[in-house]
C-alpha positions in Angstrom: 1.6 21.7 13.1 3.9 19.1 14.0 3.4 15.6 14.9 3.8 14.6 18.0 4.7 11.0 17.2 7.2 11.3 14.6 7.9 14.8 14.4 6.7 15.1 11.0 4.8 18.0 9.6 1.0 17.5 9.9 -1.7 18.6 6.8 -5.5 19.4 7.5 -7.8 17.7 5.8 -11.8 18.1 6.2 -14.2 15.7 6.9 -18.2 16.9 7.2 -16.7 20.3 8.1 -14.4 19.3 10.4 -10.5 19.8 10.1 -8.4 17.1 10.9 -4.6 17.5 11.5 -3.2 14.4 10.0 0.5 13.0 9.3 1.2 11.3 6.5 4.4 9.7 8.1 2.6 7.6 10.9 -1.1 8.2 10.3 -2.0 9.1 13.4 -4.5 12.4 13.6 -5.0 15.1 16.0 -8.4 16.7 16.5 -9.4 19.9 19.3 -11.6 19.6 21.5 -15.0 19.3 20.3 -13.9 17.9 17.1 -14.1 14.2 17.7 -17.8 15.1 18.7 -18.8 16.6 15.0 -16.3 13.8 13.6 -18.9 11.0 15.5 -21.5 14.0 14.0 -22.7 14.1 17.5 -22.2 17.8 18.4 -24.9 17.7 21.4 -22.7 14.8 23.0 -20.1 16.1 25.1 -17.5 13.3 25.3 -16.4 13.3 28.5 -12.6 13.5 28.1 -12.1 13.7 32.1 -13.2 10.0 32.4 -9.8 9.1 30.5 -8.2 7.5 33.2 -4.9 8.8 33.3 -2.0 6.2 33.6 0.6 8.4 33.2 2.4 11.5 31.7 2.5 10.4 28.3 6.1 10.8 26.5 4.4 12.8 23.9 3.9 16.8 23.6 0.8 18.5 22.6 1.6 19.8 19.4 -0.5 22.7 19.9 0.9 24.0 23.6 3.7 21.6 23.6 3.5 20.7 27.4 3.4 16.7 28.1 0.1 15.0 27.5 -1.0 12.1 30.2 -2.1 9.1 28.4 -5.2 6.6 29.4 -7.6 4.6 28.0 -10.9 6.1 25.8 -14.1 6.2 27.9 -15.7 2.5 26.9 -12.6 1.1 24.9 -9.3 -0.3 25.5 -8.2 1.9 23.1 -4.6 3.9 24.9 -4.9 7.8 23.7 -3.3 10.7 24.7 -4.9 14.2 25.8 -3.8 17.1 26.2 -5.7 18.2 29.7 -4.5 22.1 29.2 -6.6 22.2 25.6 -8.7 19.3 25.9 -6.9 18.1 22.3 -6.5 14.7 21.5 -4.3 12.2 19.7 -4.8 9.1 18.0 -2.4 6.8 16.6 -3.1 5.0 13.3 -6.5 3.4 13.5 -7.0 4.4 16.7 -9.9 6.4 15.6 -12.1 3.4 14.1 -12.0 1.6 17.0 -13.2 4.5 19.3 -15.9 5.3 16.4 -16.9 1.6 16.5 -17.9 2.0 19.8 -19.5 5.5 19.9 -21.2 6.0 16.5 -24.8 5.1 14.9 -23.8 2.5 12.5 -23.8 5.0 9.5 -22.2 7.3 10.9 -19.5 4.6 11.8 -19.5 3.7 7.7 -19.2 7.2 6.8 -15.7 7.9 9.1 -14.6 4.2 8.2 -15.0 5.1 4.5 -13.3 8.4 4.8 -10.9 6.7 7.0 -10.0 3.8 4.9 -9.5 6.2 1.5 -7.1 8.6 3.4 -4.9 5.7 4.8 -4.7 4.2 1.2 -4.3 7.0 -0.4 -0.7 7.6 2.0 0.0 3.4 0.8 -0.6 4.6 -2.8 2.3 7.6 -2.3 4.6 4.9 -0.7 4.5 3.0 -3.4 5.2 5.5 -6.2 
């Protein structure tokens, strides 16, 4: 998959079962829909991404159907995402995804993803660095 930010190829990594589509060159992450939702480990909550108030076309393709994404803010954040309203993906710039989890997660669930989180984003520093 490519990124839809930088045009960078994406890898998958796995958190609790769930893959994540994630670029190394920005740090920004990709999940399908239904993915935040085991991500947050709350797979009986359906987020509702039609609240995402759509500002615009975003200038972004999905990178799964590759037709323009509209952009808007998360449901109960000021956090600007992009979705892709034919798939119901979703993309999230670098740290994008703490903040939405801050809001939306049971507190240990919310240390689990900022652990996971935090490691991943270091690790990508470490590379830079070597």
């Amino acid at each position: 998959m490519i990124c839809p930010h930088c045009n960078e190829p994406m890898i998958v990594v796995e958190y609790q079962q769930t893959e994540i589509d994630y670029c190394f060159g920005c740090q920004g992450i990709w999940l399908d829909q239904g993915e935040l939702e085991l991500l947050f480990q709350q797979p009986e909550k359906k987020l509702d991404l039609s609240a995402v108030t759509a500002f615009d076309k975003s200038k972004r393709r999905c990178p799964r159907c590759r037709k323009k994404m509209v952009k808007g803010n998360f449901p109960e954040t000021t956090v600007e995402v992009d979705i892709c309203r034919r798939d119901g993906g979703i993309w999230l710039d670098q740290g994008e995804i703490l903040k939405i989890a801050e809001e939306h997660c049971e507190e240990q669930a919310f240390k689990n993803i900022y652990r996971f989180f935090s490691e991943l984003f270091s690790d990508k520093n470490e590379m830079k660095e070597n």
